[in-house]
C-alpha positions as CSV (number, residue, x, y, z in Angstrom):
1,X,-18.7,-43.4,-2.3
2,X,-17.0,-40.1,-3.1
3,X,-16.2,-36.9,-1.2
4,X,-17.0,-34.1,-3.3
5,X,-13.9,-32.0,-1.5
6,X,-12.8,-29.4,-4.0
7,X,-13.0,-28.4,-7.6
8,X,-11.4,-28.6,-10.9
9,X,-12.6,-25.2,-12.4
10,X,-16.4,-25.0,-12.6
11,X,-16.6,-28.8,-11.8
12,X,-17.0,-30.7,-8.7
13,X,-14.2,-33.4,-7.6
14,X,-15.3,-36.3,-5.7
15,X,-11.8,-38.7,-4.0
16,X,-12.8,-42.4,-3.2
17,X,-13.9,-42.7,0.8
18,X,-12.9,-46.1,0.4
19,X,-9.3,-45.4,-0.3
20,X,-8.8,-42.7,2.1
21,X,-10.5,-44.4,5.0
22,X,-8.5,-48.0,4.4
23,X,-5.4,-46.6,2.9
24,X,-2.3,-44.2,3.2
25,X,-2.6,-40.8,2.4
26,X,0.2,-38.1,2.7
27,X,-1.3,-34.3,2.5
28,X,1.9,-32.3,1.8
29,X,2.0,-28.7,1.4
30,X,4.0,-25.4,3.2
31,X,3.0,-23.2,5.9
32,X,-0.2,-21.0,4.5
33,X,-0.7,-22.7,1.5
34,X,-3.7,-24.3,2.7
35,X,-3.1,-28.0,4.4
36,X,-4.8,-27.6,7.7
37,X,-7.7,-25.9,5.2
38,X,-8.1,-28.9,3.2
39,X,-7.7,-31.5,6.1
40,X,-10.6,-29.8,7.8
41,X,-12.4,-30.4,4.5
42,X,-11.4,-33.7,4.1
43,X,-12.9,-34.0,8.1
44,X,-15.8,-32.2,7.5
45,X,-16.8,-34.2,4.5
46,X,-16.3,-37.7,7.2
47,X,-18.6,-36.1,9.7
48,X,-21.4,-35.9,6.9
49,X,-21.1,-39.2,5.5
50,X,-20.7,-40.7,8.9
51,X,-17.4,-42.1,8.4
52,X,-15.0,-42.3,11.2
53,X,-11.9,-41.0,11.8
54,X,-9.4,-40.4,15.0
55,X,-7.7,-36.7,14.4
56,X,-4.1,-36.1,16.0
57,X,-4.3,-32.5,17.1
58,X,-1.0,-30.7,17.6
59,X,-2.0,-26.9,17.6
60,X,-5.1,-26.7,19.1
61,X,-7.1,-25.8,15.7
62,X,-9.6,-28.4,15.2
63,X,-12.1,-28.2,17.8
64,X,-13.8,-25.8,16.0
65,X,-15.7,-28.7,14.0
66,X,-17.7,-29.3,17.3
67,X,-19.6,-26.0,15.7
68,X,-21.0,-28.0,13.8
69,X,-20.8,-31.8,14.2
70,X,-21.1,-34.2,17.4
71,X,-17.2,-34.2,17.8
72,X,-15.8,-36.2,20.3
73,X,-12.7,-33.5,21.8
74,X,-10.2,-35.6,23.8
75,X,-8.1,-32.9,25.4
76,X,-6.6,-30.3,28.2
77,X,-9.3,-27.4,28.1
78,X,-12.0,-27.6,30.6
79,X,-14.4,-27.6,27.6
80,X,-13.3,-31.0,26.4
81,X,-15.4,-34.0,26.6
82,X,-12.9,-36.2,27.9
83,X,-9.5,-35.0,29.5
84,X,-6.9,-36.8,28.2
85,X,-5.0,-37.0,31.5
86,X,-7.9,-39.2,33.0
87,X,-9.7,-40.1,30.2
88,X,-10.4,-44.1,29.3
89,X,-9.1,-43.8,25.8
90,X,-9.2,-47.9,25.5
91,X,-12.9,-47.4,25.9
92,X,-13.9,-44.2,24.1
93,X,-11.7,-45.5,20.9
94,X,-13.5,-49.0,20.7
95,X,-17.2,-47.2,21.3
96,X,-15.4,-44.9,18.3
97,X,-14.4,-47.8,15.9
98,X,-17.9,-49.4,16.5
99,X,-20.2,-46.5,15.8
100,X,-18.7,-44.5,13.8
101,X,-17.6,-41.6,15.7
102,X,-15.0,-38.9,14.6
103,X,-12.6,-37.7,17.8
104,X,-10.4,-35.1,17.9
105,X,-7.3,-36.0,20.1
106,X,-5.7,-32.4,21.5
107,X,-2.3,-33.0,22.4
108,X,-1.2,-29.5,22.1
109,X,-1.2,-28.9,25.6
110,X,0.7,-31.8,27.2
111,X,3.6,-34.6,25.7
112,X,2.5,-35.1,22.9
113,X,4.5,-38.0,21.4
114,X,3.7,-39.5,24.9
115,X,0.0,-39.4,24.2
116,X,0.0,-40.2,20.8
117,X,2.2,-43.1,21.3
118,X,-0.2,-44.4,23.8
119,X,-3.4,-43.7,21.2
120,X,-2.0,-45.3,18.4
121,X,-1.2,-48.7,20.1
122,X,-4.7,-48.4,21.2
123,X,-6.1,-47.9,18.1
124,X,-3.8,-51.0,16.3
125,X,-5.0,-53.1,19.3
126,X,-8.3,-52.6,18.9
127,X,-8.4,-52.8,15.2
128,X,-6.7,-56.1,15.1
129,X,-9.5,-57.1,17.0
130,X,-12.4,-55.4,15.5
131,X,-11.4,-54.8,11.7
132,X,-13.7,-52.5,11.2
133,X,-12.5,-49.1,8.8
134,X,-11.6,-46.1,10.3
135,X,-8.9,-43.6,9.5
136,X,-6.2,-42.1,11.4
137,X,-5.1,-39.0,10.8
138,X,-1.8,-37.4,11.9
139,X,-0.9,-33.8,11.9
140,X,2.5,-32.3,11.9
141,X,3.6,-36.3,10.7
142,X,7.5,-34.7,11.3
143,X,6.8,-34.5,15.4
144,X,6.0,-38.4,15.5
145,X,7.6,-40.1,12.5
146,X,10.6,-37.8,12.3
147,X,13.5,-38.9,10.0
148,X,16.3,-37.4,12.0
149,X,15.6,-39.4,15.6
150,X,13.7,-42.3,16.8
151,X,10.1,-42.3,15.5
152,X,6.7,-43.9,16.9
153,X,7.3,-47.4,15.6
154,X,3.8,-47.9,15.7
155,X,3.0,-45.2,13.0
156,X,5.3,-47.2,10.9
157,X,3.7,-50.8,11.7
158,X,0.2,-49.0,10.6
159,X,1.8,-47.6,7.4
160,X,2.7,-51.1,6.7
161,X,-0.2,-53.9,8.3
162,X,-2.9,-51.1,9.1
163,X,-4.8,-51.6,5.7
164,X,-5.7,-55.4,6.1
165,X,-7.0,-54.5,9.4
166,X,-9.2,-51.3,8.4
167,X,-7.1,-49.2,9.7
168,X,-6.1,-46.2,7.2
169,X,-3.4,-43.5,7.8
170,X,-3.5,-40.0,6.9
171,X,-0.3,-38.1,8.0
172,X,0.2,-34.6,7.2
173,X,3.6,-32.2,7.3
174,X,4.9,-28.7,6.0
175,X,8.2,-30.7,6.1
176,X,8.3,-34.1,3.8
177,X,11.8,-33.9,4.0
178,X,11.9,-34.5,8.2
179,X,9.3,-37.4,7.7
180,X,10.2,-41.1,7.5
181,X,10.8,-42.0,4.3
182,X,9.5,-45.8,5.1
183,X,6.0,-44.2,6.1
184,X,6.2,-41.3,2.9
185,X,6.9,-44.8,0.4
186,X,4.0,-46.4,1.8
187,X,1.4,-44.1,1.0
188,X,-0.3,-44.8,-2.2
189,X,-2.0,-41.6,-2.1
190,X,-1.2,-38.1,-2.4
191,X,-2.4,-34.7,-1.7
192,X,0.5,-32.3,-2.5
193,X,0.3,-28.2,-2.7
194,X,2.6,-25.7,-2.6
195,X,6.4,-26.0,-1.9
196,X,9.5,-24.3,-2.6
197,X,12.0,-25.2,-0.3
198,X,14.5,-27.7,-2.2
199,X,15.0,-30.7,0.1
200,X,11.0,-31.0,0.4
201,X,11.1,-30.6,-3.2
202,X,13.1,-33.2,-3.5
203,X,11.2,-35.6,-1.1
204,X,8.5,-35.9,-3.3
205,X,9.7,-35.8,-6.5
206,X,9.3,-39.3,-6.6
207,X,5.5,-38.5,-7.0
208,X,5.9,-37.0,-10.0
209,X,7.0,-37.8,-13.7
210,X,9.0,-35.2,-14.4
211,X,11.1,-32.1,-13.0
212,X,8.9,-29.8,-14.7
213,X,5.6,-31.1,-12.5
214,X,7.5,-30.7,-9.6
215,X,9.0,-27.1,-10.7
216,X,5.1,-26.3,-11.1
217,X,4.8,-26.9,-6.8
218,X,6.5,-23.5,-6.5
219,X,3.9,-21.3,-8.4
220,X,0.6,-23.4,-6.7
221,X,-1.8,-21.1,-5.2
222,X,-3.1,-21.3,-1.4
223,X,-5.8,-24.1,-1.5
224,X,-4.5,-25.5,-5.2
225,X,-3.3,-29.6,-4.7
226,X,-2.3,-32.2,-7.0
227,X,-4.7,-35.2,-5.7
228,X,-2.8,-38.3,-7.3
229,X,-2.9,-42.5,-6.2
230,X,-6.1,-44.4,-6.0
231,X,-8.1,-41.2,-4.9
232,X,-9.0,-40.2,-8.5
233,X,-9.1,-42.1,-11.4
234,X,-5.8,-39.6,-12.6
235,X,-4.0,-37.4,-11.3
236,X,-5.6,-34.2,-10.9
237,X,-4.8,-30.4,-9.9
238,X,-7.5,-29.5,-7.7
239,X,-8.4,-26.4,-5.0
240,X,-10.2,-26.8,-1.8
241,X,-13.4,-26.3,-1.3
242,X,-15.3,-24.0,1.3
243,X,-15.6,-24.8,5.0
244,X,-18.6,-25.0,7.2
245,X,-17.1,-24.4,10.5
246,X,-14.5,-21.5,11.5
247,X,-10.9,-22.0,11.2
248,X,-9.4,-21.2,14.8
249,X,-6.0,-21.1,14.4
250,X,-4.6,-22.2,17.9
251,X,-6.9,-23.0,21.2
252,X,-8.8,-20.0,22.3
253,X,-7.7,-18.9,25.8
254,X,-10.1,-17.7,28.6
255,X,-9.8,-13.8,28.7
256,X,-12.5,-11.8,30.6
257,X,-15.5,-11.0,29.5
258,X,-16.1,-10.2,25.5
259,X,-17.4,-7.6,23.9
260,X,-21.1,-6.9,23.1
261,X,-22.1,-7.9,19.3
262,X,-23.8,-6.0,17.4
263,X,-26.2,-7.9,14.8
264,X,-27.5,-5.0,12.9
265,X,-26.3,-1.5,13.3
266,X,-28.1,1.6,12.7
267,X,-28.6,2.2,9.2
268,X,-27.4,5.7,7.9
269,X,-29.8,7.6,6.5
270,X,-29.2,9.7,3.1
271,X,-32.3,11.5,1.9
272,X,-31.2,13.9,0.1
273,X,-33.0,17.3,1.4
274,X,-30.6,19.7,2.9
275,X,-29.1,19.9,5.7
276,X,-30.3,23.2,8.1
277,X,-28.0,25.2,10.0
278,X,-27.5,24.0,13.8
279,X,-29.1,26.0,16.2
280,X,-27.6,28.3,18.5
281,X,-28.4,26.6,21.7
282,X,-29.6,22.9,20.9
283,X,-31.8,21.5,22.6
284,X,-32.2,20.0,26.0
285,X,-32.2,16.1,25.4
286,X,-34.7,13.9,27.4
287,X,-33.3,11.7,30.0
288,X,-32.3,8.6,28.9
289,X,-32.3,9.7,24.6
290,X,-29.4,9.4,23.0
291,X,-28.8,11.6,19.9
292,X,-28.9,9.9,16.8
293,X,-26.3,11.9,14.4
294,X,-26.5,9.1,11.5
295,X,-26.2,11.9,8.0
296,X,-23.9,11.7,5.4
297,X,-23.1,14.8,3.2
298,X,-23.6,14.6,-0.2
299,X,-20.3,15.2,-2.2
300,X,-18.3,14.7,0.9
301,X,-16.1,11.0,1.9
302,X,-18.5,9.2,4.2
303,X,-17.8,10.1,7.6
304,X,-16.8,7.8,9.8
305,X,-19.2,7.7,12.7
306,X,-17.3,6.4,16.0
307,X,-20.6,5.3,17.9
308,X,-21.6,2.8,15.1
309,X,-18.6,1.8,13.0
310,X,-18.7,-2.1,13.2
311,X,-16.5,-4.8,12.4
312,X,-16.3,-8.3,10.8
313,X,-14.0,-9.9,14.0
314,X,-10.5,-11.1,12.9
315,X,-9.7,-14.9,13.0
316,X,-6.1,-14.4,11.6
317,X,-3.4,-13.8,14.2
318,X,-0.8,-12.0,12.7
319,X,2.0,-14.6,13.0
320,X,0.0,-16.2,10.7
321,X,-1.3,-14.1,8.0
322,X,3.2,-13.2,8.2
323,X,3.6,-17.1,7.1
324,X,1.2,-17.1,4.9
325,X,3.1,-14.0,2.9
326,X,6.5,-15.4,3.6
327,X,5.1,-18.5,1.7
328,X,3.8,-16.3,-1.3
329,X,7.4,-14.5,-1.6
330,X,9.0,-16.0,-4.8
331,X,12.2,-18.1,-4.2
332,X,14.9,-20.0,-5.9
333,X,13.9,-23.5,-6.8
334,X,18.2,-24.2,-6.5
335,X,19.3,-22.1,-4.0
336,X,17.7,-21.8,-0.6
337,X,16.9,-18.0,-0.7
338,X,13.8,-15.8,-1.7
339,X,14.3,-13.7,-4.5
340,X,11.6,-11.0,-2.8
341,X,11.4,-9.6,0.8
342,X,8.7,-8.3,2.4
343,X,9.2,-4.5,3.0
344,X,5.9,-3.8,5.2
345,X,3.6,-5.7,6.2
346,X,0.0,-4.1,8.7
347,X,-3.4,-5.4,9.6
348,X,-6.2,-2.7,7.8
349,X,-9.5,-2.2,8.7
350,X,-10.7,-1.9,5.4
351,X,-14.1,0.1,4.9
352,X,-17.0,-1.5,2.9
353,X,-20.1,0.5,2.3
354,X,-24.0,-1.3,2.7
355,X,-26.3,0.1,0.6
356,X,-30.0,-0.4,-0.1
357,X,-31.9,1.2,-3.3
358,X,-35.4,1.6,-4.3
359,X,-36.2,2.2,-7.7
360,X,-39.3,1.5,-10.1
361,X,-39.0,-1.2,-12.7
362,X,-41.9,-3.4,-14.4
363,X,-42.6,-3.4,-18.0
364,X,-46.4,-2.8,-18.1
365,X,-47.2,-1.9,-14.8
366,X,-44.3,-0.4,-12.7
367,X,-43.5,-1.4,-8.6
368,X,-41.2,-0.6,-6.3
369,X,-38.4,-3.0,-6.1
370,X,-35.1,-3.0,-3.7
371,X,-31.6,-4.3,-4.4
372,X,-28.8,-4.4,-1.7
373,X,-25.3,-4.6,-2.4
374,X,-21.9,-4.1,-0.6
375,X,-19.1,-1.8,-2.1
376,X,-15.4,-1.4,-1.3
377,X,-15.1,2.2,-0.4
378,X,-12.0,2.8,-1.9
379,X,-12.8,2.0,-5.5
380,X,-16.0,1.1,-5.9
381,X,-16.0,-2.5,-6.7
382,X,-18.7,-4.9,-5.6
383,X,-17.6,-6.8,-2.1
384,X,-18.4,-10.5,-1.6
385,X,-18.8,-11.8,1.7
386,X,-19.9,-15.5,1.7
387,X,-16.8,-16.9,1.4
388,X,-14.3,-14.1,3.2
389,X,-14.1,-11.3,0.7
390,X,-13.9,-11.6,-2.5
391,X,-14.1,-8.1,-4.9
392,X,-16.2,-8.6,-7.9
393,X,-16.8,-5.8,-10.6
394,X,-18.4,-2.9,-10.0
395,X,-18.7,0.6,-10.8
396,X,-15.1,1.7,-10.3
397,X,-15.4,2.4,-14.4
398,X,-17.9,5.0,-13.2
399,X,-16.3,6.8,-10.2
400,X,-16.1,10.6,-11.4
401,X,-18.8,10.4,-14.3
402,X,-21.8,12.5,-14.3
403,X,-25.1,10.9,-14.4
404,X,-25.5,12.0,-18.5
405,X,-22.1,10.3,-18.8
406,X,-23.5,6.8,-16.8
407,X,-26.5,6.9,-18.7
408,X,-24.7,6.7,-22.0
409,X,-22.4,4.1,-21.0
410,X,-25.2,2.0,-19.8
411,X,-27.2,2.3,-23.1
412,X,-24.3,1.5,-25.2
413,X,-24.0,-2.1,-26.2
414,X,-20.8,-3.8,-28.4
415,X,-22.2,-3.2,-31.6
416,X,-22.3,0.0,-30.8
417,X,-24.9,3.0,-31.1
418,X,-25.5,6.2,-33.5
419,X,-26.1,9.7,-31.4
420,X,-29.4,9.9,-32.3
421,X,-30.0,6.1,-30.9
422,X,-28.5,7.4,-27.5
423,X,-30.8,10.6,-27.3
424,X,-33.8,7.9,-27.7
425,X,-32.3,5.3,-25.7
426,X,-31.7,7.4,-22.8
427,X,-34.3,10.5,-23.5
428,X,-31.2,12.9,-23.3
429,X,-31.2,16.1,-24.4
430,X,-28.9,16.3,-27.5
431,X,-26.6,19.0,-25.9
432,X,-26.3,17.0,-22.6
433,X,-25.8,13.9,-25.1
434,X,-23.0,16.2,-27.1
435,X,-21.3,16.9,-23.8
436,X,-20.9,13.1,-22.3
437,X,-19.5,12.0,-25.3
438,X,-17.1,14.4,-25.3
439,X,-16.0,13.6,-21.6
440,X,-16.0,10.1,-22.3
441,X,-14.0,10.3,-25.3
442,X,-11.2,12.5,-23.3
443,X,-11.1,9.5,-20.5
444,X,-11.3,6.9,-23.1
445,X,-14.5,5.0,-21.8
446,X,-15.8,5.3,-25.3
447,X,-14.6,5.0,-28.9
448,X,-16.1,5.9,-32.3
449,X,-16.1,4.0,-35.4
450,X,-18.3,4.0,-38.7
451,X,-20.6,1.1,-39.2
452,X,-21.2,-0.8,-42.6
453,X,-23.7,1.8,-43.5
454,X,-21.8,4.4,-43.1
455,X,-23.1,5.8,-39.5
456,X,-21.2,7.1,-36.9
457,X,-21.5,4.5,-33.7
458,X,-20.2,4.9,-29.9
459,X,-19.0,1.5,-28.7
460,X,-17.7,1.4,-24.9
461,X,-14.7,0.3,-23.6
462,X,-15.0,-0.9,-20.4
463,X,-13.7,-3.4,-18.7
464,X,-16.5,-5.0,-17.6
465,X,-20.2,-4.8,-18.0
466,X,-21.8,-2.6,-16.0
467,X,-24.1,-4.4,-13.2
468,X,-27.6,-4.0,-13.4
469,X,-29.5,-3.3,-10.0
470,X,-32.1,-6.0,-10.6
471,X,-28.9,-8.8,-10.0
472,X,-28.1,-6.8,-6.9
473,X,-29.3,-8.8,-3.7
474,X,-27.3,-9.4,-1.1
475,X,-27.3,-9.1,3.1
476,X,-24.9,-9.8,5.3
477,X,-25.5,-12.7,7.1
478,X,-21.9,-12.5,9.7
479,X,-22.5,-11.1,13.2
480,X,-20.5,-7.5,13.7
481,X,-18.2,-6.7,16.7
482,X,-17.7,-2.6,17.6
483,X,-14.5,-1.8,15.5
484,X,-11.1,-1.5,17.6
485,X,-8.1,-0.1,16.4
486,X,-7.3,2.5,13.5
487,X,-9.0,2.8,10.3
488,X,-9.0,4.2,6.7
489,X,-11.5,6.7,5.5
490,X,-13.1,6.0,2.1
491,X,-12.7,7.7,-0.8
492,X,-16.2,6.8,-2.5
493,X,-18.6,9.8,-1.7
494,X,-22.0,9.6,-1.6
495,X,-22.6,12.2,-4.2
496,X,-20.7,10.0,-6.4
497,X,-23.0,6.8,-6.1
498,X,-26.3,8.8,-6.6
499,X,-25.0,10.0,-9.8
500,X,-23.9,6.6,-11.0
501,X,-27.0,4.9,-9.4
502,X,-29.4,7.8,-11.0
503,X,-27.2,7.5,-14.4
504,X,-28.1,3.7,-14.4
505,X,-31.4,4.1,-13.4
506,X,-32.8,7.5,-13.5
507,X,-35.7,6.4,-10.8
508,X,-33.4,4.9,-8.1
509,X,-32.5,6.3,-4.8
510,X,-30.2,5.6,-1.9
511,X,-32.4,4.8,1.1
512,X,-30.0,3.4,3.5
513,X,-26.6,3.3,3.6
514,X,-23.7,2.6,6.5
515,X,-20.0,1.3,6.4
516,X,-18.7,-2.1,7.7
517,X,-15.0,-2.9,8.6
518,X,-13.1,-6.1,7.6
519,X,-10.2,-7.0,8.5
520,X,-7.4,-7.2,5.6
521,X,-3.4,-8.0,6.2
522,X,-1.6,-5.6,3.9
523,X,1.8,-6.8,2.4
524,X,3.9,-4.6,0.3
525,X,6.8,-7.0,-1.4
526,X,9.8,-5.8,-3.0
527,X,12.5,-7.3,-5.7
528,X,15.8,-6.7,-7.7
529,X,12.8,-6.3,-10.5
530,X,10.7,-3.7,-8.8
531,X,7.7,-4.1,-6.0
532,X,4.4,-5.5,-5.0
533,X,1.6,-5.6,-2.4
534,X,-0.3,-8.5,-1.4
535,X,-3.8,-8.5,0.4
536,X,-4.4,-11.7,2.8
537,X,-7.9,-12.1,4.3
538,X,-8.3,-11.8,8.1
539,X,-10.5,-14.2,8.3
540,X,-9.9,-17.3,5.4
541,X,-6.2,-16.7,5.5
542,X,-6.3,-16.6,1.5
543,X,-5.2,-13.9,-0.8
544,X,-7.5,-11.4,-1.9
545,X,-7.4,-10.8,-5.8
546,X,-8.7,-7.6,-7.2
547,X,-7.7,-5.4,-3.9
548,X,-5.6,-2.7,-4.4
549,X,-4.7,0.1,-2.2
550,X,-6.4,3.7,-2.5
């Protein structure tokens, strides 16, 4: 059987369940460059294939699986199953080992080499007995097997006689270099990401063939791993796949009361009729109505409107997202310094626009048909929420351009087209024709060539083709908390997308539209060569590429 965890490009990469549940596995990789991310993978992939496993918890930022599969939390919040003060762990573990069951063992509140110590003699006990596979998995490896003071010996015995009694090991550390080198030797498996600090460098070079493989640790991405041993047939750089449940971070703690969410906020309205002149006195309002002030004005930023801006809710803490940039910083594989600083560093709520359009489309007979779509506000681009965000192309390319201008652009194919093609492709006038062209030519969307016949041809030159509103379909499926805290206005008007929308489809109008907040950590880097900023999602934790700031 294979876990399908993660993938090599487009493909999918299975790792043998067999050798991870029966034998030892180290995942190895710095602070924010995805280890607790991929060992929640690795856990989520047990639940579904009804494997078990026995997780040691040290931060509190597990229990978050219980979202989604019948968890077993052994810990010291009074939503635990079992408190692990009181609880019968020689009985719970042995129901465990004999059905199946996956347990995650909190000890982030109490002594926790105490409690693992007395878990881990438990589970050898029992497995001696029962030989049945099941896999332990240690967290933070350096707290328990350290390699500066007295380790749990039983951790080592496991690492050693475990396997023949179908008990696997899976320990996990930031820090390779602090972990027993006699339980590091023993595992015959490897999941190693990002490093850059020399003596864990070091630690595992033995992993590798060559000091250029383990040069290549430094420049890893969050979530990339090499996956190497009896997990894969060869060794193989890999990246994480996506979670199903939330990562938490650190226990929640109670805190009183929560705020009211809000699953779908008013929808701004845009028709575009103008807007009449407020009258003197307004009117009384009924007792009981609100008033509903939801308009945006055409050729104006998009206001923001206090009573409905909403939020996607940050799972980030700051400490955290600071890591997580700290570990992006480039440093000196030699010497143990960073050859960039971080020079400022802010959470941003950063404004997204929803928008729904109507438009008429059909080749014989023509219909109304809808797309929905999410932009970033300050650019343009198209936003992707079903994974945290990602920022996919858009009409940035258009921002500015009049809907002639648009029209032309979307016409225009690589082989390019004569003036007189344009004026029929787009029913143009041939002075408004004569006139985007020239505009386009002076912002160099457009160049002009002679074909093999002789004719004059446009051909565009933008980046990326322009999306057509039939692909467009997208609604957002997170629930949305009131927005707290300062934002940024956009810098995308209104005016703007109707004449790009219109431009690409002269039928289309905007019939709703209203602005969403996510939350983005903002990093601005700096070097002896010059500077850089860094976007880090509030609520993945992974960099966002394509962001840049207005």
């Amino acid at each position: 059987m294979d876990l399908g965890v993660g993938k090599v490009g487009d493909r999918d990469l299975g790792i043998s369940a067999q050798e991870l549940v029966t034998g030892r596995t180290c995942v190895i990789a710095q602070s924010g460059a995805g280890k607790s991310w991929g060992i929640a993978v690795l856990c989520e992939h047990l639940c579904k294939s009804y494997i078990g496993f026995c997780l040691i918890d040290t931060e509190g930022e597990y229990f978050s699986l219980k979202d989604r599969f019948p968890i077993i939390w052994i810990g010291s919040d009074e939503d635990c199953d079992f408190d692990i003060e009181t609880v019968d762990l020689y009985t719970v573990m042995r129901d465990a080992i004999l059905s199946s069951r996956h347990i995650i063992f909190d000890v982030s509140e109490v002594d926790m080499r105490v409690k693992a110590t007395a878990l881990v003699n438990i589970l050898y006990e029992l497995e001696s007995e029962l030989r049945k596979p099941y896999l332990l998995i240690v967290e933070e490896a350096d707290k328990f097997i350290p390699q500066s003071r007295d380790s749990i010996k039983m951790i080592e015995e496991i690492s050693r006689r475990g396997r023949k009694r179908g008990l696997g090991l899976l320990v996990a550390t930031q820090r390779p270099s602090l972990v027993q080198k006699n339980v590091l030797s023993q595992c015959n498996n490897q999941i190693i990401g990002k490093l850059t600090i020399d003596n864990d460098l070091k630690a595992v070079a033995h992993f590798f063939d060559s000091r250029r493989e383990v040069e290549e640790l430094i420049t890893l991405n969050p979530g990339e791993f090499y996956v190497m041993g009896g997990l894969v047939s060869e060794k193989t750089l890999m990246m994480f796949g996506g979670r199903e449940t939330k990562h938490r971070g650190v226990t929640p703690q109670i805190t009183p009361g929560r705020p009211k969410e809000i699953e779908e906020p008013i929808p701004i309205q845009t028709e575009a009729a103008p807007i009449p002149e407020p009258p003197k006195s307004p009117p009384p309002e009924e007792e009981g109505e609100e008033e509903e002030s939801s308009r945006v004005i055409p050729g104006s930023p998009i206001e923001e409107q206090p009573e409905l801006n909403t939020a996607i809710p940050t799972l980030l803490q700051r400490d955290e997202a600071l890591r997580i940039v700290q570990g992006l910083c480039k440093r000196s594989f030699w010497r143990r310094r960073y050859l960039e600083r971080i020079t400022h560093f802010e959470r941003v709520s950063w404004p997204l626009l929803v928008l729904e359009v109507k438009y008429l489309a059909g080749m014989l007979k023509k219909s109304t048909r809808k797309s929905s779509f999410i932009l970033e506000a300050f650019h343009g681009n198209r936003a992707d929420l079903s994974d945290g965000l990602m920022i996919r192309p858009g009409f940035s390319e258009l921002i500015g351009l009049d809907e002639a201008a648009v029209a032309i652009l979307s016409a225009l194919s690589p082989a390019g087209l004569t003036v007189l093609e344009i004026e029929a492709e787009t029913s143009l006038r041939p002075i408004e024709v004569k006139k985007a062209i020239k505009l386009l030519q002076k912002q160099h969307r457009i160049t002009m060539m002679k074909s093999e016949e002789g004719a004059v041809v446009y051909i565009p030159l933008l980046d990326h083709p322009i999306p057509k509103l039939s692909n467009l379909h997208y609604t957002i499926k997170q629930k949305l908390h009131p927005l707290s805290g300062e934002t940024r206005n956009p810098m995308v008007t209104e005016d703007e997308l109707r004449k790009i929308l219109k431009g690409i489809e002269r039928t289309s109008e905007i019939t709703k539209i209203r602005m969403i907040y996510y939350p983005v950590y903002e990093a601005r880097i700096a070097s002896e060569s010059g500077g850089r900023q860094l976007f880090i999602d509030g609520v993945t934790g992974r960099e966002i590429i394509g962001l840049s700031a207005p």
